[in-house]
N, C-alpha and C positions, 0 to 999 in steps of 0.2 A: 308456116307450119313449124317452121324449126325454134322461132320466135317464141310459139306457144310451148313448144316442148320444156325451151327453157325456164320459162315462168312457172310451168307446171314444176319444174325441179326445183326450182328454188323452195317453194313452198312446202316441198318435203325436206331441204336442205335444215331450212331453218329452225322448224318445229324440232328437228332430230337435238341440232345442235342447243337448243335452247336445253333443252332436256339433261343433252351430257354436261352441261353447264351447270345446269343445279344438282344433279347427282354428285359431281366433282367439287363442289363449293361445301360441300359436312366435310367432305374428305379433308380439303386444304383447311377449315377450322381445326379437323382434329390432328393435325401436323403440326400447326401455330399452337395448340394447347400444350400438344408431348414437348416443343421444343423448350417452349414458358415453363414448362414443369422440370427439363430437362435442365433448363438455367437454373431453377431457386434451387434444384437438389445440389448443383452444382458449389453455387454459393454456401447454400448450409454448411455443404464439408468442408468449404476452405475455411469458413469462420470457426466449424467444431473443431477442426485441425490446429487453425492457430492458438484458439484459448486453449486446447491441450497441453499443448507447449508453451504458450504463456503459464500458468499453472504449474509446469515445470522449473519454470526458471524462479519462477514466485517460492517457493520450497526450495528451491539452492540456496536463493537468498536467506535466508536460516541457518538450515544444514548442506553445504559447508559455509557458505558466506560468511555469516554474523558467528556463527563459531568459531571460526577461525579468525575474525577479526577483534573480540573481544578476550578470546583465549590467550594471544599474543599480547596485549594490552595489559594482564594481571600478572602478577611474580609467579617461578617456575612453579610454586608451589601449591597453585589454585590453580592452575591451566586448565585440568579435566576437569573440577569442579563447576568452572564458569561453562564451558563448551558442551557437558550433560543438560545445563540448566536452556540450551539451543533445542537441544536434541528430545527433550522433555517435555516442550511444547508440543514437538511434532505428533507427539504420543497424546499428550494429555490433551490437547483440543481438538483429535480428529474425534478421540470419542463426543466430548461436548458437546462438537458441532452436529456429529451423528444423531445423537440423544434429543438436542432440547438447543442450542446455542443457533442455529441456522433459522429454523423457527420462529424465533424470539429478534433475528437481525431481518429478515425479509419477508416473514408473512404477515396476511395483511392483518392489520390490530389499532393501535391509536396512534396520534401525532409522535409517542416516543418510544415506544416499546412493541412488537411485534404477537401477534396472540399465538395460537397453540397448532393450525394447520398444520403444520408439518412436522409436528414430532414426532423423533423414526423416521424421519425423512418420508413419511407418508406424502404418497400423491408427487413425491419428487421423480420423473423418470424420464422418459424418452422425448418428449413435448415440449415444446418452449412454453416459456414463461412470456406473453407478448410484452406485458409490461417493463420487463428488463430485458429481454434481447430474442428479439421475434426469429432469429435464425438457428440458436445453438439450444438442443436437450435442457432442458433445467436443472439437470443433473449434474449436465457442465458446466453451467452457472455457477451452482451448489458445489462444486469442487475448485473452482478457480477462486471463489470466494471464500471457501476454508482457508487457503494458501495467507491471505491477509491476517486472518484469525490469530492464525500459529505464531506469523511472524512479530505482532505488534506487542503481545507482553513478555516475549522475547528481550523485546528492546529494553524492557522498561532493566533487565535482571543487567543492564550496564552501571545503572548508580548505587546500586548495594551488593556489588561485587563481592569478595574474598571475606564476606561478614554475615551472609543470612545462609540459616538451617537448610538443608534440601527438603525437609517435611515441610519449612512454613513455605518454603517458594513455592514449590508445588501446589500446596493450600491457597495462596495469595494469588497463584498467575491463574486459579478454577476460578475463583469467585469474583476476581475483578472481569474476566473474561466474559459472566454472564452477567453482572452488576455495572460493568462500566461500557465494553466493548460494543455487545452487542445492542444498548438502547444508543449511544453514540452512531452505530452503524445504521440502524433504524434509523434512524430522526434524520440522516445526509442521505439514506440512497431506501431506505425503503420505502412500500406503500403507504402511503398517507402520512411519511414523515416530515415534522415541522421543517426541516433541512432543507427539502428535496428539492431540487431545480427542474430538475426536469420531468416530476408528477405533482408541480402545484404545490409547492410546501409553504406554509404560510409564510418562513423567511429563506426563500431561495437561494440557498449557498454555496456558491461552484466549488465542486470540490470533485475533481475529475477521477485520481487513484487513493484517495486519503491523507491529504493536510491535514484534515482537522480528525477524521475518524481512527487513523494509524500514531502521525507524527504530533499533533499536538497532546492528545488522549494521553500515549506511553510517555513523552518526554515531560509531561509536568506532573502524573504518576511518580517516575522516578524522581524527579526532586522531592516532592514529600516523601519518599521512601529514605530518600537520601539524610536529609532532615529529621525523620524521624527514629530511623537507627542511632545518628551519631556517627560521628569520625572512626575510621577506622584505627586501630592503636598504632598512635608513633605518627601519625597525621595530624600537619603538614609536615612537621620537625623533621620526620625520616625522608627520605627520597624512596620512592616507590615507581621506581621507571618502567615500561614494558619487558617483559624477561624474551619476547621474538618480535620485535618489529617485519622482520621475516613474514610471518606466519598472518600478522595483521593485515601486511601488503596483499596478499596473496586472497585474504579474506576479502578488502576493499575492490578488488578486480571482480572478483565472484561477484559481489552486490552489484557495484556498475553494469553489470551483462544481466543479471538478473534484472536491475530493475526496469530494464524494456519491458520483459513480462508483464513485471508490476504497473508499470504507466500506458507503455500503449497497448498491452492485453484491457487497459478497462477500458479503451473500444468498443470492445466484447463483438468484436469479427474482425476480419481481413480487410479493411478499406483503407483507404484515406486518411483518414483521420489517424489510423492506426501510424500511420506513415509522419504523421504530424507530431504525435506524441512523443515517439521514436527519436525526430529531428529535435523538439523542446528536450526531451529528456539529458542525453548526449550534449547537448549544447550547453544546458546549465551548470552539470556535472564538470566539463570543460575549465569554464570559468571563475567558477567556483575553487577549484585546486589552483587555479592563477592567484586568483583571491586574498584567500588562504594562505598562500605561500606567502605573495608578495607583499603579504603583511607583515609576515612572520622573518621575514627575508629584511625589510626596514627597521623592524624593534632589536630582533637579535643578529643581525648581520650577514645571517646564513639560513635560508630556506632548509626545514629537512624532510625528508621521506613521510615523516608521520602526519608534518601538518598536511603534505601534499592531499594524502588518502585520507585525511578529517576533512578538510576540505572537497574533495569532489563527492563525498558522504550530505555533505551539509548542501549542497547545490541538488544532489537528487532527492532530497528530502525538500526541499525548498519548490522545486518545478513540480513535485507530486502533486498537489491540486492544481495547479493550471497548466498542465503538461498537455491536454487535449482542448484549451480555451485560445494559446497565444502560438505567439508566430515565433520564427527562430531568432528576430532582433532582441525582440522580449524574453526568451530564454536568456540570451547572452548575461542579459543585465539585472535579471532574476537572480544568475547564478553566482555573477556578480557581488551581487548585494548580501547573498546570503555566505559566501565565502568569507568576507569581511566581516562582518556583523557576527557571524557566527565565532569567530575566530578571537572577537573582542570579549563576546561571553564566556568564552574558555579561558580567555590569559586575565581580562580584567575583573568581569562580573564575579567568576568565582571566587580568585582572589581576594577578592573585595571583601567580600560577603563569609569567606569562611569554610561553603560547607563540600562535603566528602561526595561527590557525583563522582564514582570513580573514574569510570569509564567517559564522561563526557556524555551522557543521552538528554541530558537534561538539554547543555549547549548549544548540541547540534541537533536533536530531536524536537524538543520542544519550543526553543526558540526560531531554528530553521523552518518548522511548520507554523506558527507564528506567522513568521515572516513572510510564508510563500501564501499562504491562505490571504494576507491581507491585498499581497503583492496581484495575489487572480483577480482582485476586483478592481484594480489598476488596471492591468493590462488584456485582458479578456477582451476578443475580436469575436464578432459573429461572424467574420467573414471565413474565420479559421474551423467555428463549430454554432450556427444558429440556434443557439437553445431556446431562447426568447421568443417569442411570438405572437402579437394579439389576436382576438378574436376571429377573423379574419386570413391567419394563417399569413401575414406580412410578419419576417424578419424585424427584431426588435433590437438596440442596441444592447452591449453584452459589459462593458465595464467601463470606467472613469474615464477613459481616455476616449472612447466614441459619443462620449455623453450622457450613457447614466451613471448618473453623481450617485444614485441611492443604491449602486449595489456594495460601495463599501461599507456601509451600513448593515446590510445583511451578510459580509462577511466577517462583519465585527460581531454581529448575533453571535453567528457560529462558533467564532473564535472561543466566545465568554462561556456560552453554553459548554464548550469542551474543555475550557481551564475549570468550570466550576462543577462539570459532572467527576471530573478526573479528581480535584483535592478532594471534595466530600467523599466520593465513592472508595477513594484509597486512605483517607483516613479510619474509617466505619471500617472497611476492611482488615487494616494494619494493627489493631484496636484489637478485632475480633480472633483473629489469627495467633496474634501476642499472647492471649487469655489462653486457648484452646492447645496451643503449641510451642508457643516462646519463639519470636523472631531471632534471636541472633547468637551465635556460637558462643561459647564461652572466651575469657581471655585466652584460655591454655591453647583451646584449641585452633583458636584464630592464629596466634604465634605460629604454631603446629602447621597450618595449613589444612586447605579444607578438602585436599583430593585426600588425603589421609585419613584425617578427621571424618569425615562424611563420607567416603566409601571404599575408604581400606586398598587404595592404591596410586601410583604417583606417575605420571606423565612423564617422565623422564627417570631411568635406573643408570645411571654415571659410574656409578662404581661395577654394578656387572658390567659393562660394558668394558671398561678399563680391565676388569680383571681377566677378559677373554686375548688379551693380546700380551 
């Protein structure tokens, strides 16, 4: 009897339990779902968080970074002249980019130029963009990517320093920003651009935070600018030294910290990778001011302060395209290479040749990207960043040294495509600006100086100051 009682219990046992069993199993999915949802929100905000602040530092590097490094760099009497022409970007291409320049660099259009999507920033808001970065607003895209905008013909205002109008700069840095900048930005990182590596561009050119799109673009701009102005008066005969190395040092520190934003915010989230870029970036920057130095240290006997900070300049300008592809050996000897190199362009190339780059952008800009764009298809590791892939979704090799011999080829694409969008684009321009405005001050007022001359105030009052004590 008891025998049967239990069997008879089991039978109610099990039906019961089967029952709470599957009642309970929606419940543990929708706990496994909250938690999964609970993780991507989680992630979203660390990535939205850091490209904020990458963004941030992206914009230092301008105002005060490059202001204050090129400001000290020109006689006391262009300081605020060169330093507005920082400050002036910041103004004049957030509208740009606002208006019509964002548009034209990332929405979708043809292999080199972007179509009209998003003009007004139409349709730019709260949603990612999957195609560029499936975790962060588009919006924070579209602001972290202004930050480059601003800063790149910036650069260019270092080799026609203390000699061009404030009306033609202004004129010259709108038009080449939507004539040079943005089909360059397009064609490396937008939709359906010929560039692109990592959506299929016909010549796939690693270019991680802008080699080729920022540093080669502005630094061979500014030599035809350079070039095409003319010597500034009393050049070379005069001695023309920095009126604040001070101010310049202080500048080059700014960029150095900035350009983390710059390198490993094109991440575009909190990972890994981010982590890598960070380590490349710092690393080449490093060696690079060894470089540098210890070039400059063998020719003239004594290293000094200036070449130090032209050199760690030229090392982070150099790692900018493979700063998210290589490992920290290959920063080392990145940084290396462009610290030297770069350093030869400034004492001997120019030399050589004659012409007025005031500020060195051509040197360290155009040839340091140069050289680091060629240098990513060297050294480029999938192991560091898989970009590669065949059909199939197998990891593919990433640059010369793992075995594909043909992506220096396609960094050499690149290279050409941006030395030759950048002369013609800035000739046509310089040309057009010259007719419309006049590029360049007069003699009187060049002597004079152009915080004067162009806007009726001087960066330094010596005699009040003398006269209060």
């Amino acid at each position: 009897m008891r025998k049967a009682l239990m069997v008879a219990s089991l039978f109610l046992i099990i039906p019961a339990s089967l029952a709470a069993a599957q009642s309970s199993a929606p419940a543990g999915d929708d706990r496994i779902a909250r938690v999964e949802q609970q993780a991507s929100e989680a992630k979203s905000s660390a990535d939205n968080a850091w490209m904020l602040v990458s963004s941030a530092l992206v914009l230092m590097m301008t105002g005060p970074g490059l202001a204050l490094f090129y400001g000290g760099l020109v006689r006391k009497k262009n300081v605020l002249a060169t330093m507005i022409q920082s400050f002036a970007m910041m103004a004049l291409v957030t509208v740009l980019w606002a208006l019509i320049e964002y548009s034209l660099a990332f929405a979708a259009g043809t292999s080199f130029i972007g179509g009209l999507e998003h003009v007004f920033l139409r349709d730019v808001g709260g949603h990612p963009d999957a195609d560029y970065a499936a975790t962060i607003p588009q919006s924070t895209f579209m602001i972290y990517q202004l930050m480059f905008a601003i800063i790149t013909p910036a650069l260019i205002t270092g080799a026609f320093a203390e000699r061009m109008k404030f009306s033609a700069m202004a004129l010259f840095t709108t038009l080449w920003s939507l004539l040079v900048y943005a089909p360059m930005a397009h064609m490396v990182w937008g939709k359906g651009g010929l560039l692109n590596a990592s959506l299929a561009g016909r010549f796939p050119t690693l270019d991680f935070a802008g080699g080729t799109v920022v540093h080669i673009t502005s630094g061979v701009s500014a030599l035809v600018c350079a070039l095409y102005l003319g010597r500034r008066i009393g050049y070379p005969q005069e001695a023309m030294p920095p009126h604040s190395v001070v101010l310049s040092f202080i500048g080059a520190c700014l960029l150095w910290v900035g350009w983390f934003g710059f390198n490993a915010g094109s991440a575009l989230g909190a990972s890994s990778l981010a982590t890598s870029a960070f380590i490349a970036t710092h690393f080449a920057a490093a060696t690079a001011a060894i470089g540098w130095g210890g070039a400059e240290w063998v020719r003239n006997g004594k290293p000094s302060a200036l070449g130090a900070i032209s050199g760690a300049v030229a090392g982070l300008v150099a790692i900018t395209p493979a700063a998210g592809f290589v490992g920290p050996m290959a920063a080392l000897v990145i940084g290396l290479i462009a610290g030297v190199g770069c350093y030869w362009m400034v004492a001997k190339v120019k030399a050589r040749f004659g012409y007025d780059d005031s500020l060195d952008a051509f040197g360290v800009h155009g040839a340091g990207g140069t050289m680091g764009a060629l240098l990513t298809g060297i050294f480029a590791s999938s192991l560091v960043n898989p970009i590669f892939k065949d059909a199939h979704g197998n990891v593919l090799a990433s640059g010369v040294l793992e075995g594909n011999r043909h992506q220096i080829v396609n960094q050499l694409m690149g290279v050409l495509i941006a030395w030759l969008l950048a002369i013609v684009g800035t000739l046509i321009i310089l040309k057009l600006v010259d007719l419309l405005v006049g590029l360049r001050v007069s003699d009187e007022h060049e002597v004079q100086g152009l915080d004067l001359t162009q806007h009726g105030e001087e960066g330094y009052y010596w005699e009040a100051s003398v006269s209060q004590f």
